[in-house]
C-alpha positions, 0 to 999 in steps of 0.5 A: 520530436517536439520541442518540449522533449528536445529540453536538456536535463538540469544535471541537478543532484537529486533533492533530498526527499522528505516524507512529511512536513509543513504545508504552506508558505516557507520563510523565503516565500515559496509554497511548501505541500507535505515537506517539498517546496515547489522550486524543490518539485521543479529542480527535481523535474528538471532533471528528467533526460526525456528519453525517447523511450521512456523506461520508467513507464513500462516499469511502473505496473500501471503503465503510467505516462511518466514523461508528461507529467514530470515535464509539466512540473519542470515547466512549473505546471504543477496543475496540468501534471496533477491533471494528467495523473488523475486521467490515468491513476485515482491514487497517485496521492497514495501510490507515491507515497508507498509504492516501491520505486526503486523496484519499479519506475524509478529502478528502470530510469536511465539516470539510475545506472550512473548515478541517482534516478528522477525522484518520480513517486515524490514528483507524483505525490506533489502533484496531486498534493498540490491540488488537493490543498489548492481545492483545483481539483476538477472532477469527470462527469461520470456517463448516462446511467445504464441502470445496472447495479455492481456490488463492491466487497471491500473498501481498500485500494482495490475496491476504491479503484473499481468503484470509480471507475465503475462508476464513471461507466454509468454504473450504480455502486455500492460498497460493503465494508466489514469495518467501520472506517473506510481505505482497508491497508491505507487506513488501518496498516499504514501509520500517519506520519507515512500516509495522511489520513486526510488523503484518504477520507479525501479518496472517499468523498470523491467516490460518494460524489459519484454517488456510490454508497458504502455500508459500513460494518457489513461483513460479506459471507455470514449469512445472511450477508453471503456472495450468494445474496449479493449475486441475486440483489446486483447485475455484478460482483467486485470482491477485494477482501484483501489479505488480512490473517497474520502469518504465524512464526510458528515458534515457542511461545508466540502466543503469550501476553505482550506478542502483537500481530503487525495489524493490531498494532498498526491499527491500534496506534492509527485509531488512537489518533483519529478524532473517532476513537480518540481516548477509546483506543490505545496504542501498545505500551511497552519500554521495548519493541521487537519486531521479527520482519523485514518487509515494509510493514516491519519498517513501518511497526518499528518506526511506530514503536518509536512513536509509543515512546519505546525502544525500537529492535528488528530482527531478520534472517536475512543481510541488509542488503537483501532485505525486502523494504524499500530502500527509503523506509529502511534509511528512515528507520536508521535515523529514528533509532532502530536498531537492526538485528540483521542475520538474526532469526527468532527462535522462541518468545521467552516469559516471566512467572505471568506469563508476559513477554520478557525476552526474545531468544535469536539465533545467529544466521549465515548466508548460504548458497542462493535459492531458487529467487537467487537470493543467499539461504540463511543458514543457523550459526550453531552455539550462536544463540542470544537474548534480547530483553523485551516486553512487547513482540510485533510479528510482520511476516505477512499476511494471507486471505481470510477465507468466509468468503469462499467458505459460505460459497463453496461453488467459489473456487479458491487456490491452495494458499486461500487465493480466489481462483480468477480468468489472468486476463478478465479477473472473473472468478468461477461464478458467472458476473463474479470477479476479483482483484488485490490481495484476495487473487495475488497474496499480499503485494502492493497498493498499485498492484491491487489498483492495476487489477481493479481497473482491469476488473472493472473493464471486464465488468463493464463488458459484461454489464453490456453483454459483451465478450470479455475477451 
């Protein structure tokens, strides 16, 4: 064992994490990046048991070295971790501020059982938050060019990874983007004060340095624009179109005047802030703001109806303790002022004589026998139905994949649920240097999980460019 791992634990309490904040210089002197000071960074890093065999990397999907960098930290080598994350994650900016922790790294860590876990996603995003504002960032030399051509569908968490990594294999990369500014969820489904716009677009000028190119406004499966002819123009396709068609409630009413989509009104307040639309694009105005959900992005549009000077209400079927969201997003919404409806389900979108919104009518829920995920069945409270006053409702019940892709190429082959259809292991799709990863092959799950694949696509490309096995 070397000497760095036989040094003992602080015993520490775990910092109180704050999710945004100056950056700069505190009173008492010391450096401050997005709200956590660096003797703050250092405590919490000192509290790591350095066990011999680390849980919280093989509960991290990205299998990252947890251990190296949070020693680094407690060392007050803030730098030599940051450069340590980069090696094995491009995101890690964004992955500690959106991945679910509890659920992952910090729900497999060892001091968890007793008491509170390591705050790793905040130590990962200090990291990297350190620097990016200090300008240390050294980049990697990409390999000899090879010759060959990749075309990347989609500019979201997905695409980015595989465009870097691709193209620091030696490969040329060229990105499509159907929309006009780049990042997909990152930039346009999670608001600001979560996730800095600036770490974003800094996500994007890191790729161009690498020479990769991106066409912005270029939607992928109309023609002329079809997989088809991307597969005739490049040695190599990635497709990461994400999963962007809202689920419906299927109930009364949900398509009335003032019911908004979670991605409209998620898009339409990140817009309204950013130097392009400013003054162009509003964010929703309303006195009250229902949301039906319980999921991160639920947390996130009601703490956004906050933000647009409105009263905040979110409704779910479930208790709060089954409630999917992390765990720190649900504490924040409690202390901006959302009311929680819990065991409340929606039943029908009420009008006025207009025809806009004017109340949501719920329904009590019981908890039941456990499903088939062993999660308790909510069960309707007959006689149990009530009104809640409302001008603006915000579905958040998920999304599913848009499907023009796969209706311009119907030798594509997709899944029931619109899915792309892909080898588990190498990521290539039913068309030979075809390949896809994120939410167009899994259904909406998380940032790391579209990252993980990417990089596991982006392999199988490059075998494939070089005319090796996949397998």
């Amino acid at each position: 064992m070397s000497d760095e791992r036989k040094i003992k634990a602080s015993g520490l309490p775990r910092m109180d994490v704050p999710e945004s904040g100056p950056t700069g210089i505190s009173n008492d002197g010391d450096e401050i990046f997005y709200g956590i000071s660096l003797k703050a960074a250092m405590d919490e890093a000192s509290r790591c048991l350095h066990c011999p065999k680390p849980r919280c990397r093989t509960g991290c999907p990205n299998n990252i070295n947890i251990p190296d960098f949070v020693i680094e930290i407690a060392k007050g080598d803030v730098l030599s971790a940051a450069k340590k994350l980069k090696e094995q994650s491009t995101m890690s900016a964004i992955c500690g501020r959106v991945c679910p922790q509890e659920k992952q790294c910090e729900g497999s860590c060892v001091l968890g059982l007793r008491g509170k876990p390591v705050a790793i996603g905040a130590l990962e995003r200090f990291a990297v938050d350190y620097m990016r504002v200090k300008g240390l960032e050294e980049l990697p030399v990409p390999a000899a060019p090879t010759g060959k051509r990749v075309a990347v569908v989609g500019a979201g968490p997905a695409g980015v990874t595989a465009a870097e990594k691709i193209a620091l294999l030696g490969h040329s990369v060229e990105i499509f983007e159907a929309r006009e500014l780049p990042g997909g969820v990152t930039m346009y489904g999670i608001p600001e004060f979560r996730l800095p716009r600036e770490i974003v677009f800094n996500q994007i000028e890191r790729l161009e340095k690498f020479g990769v190119k991106i066409h912005y406004g270029s939607t992928i499966g109309q023609s002329p624009n079809t997989l088809d002819d991307l597969r005739n123009r490049f040695d190599a396709v990635f497709v990461s179109t994400g999963a962007w068609i809202p689920i419906a409630m299927g109930i009364e009413g949900e398509n009335s005047e003032g019911v908004y989509t979670a991605n409209e009104f998620l898009a339409r307040f990140n817009l309204s802030r950013s130097e392009r639309y400013r003054g162009k694009i509003f964010p929703i105005s309303a006195k009250h703001i229902v949301t039906v959900g319980g999921g991160n992005v639920a947390m996130d549009t009601s703490r956004t109806a906050i933000r647009c000077g409105a009263k905040s209400t979110l409704v779910y079927r479930r208790g709060i303790t089954e409630i999917p969201a992390r765990k720190d997003e649900i504490n924040f919404a409690m202390k901006e002022g959302v009311d929680f409806q819990m065991q409340t389900m929606q039943k029908r979108v009420l009008v006025d004589g207009s025809g806009k919104v004017r109340a949501l009518e719920c329904v009590r829920m019981a908890l039941g026998d456990p499903d088939e995920t062993g999660r308790r069945t909510p069960v309707v409270i007959p006689g149990s139905e009530f009104e809640i006053p409302c001008d603006a409702v915000v579905v958040s019940i998920g999304n599913k994949p848009c499907n023009k892709i796969s209706s311009s190429c119907l030798s594509l082959k997709t899944t029931p649920s619109g899915t792309i259809e892909c080898d588990p292991e190498t990521l290539e799709t039913s068309l030979k240097g075809v390949f896809a990863g994120g939410d167009i092959v899994s259904g909406s799950l998380t940032v790391v999980n579209a990252m993980v694949q990417a990089k596991r696509a982006s392999e199988s490309i490059d075998r494939y460019l070089r005319g090796e096995p996949l397998k």
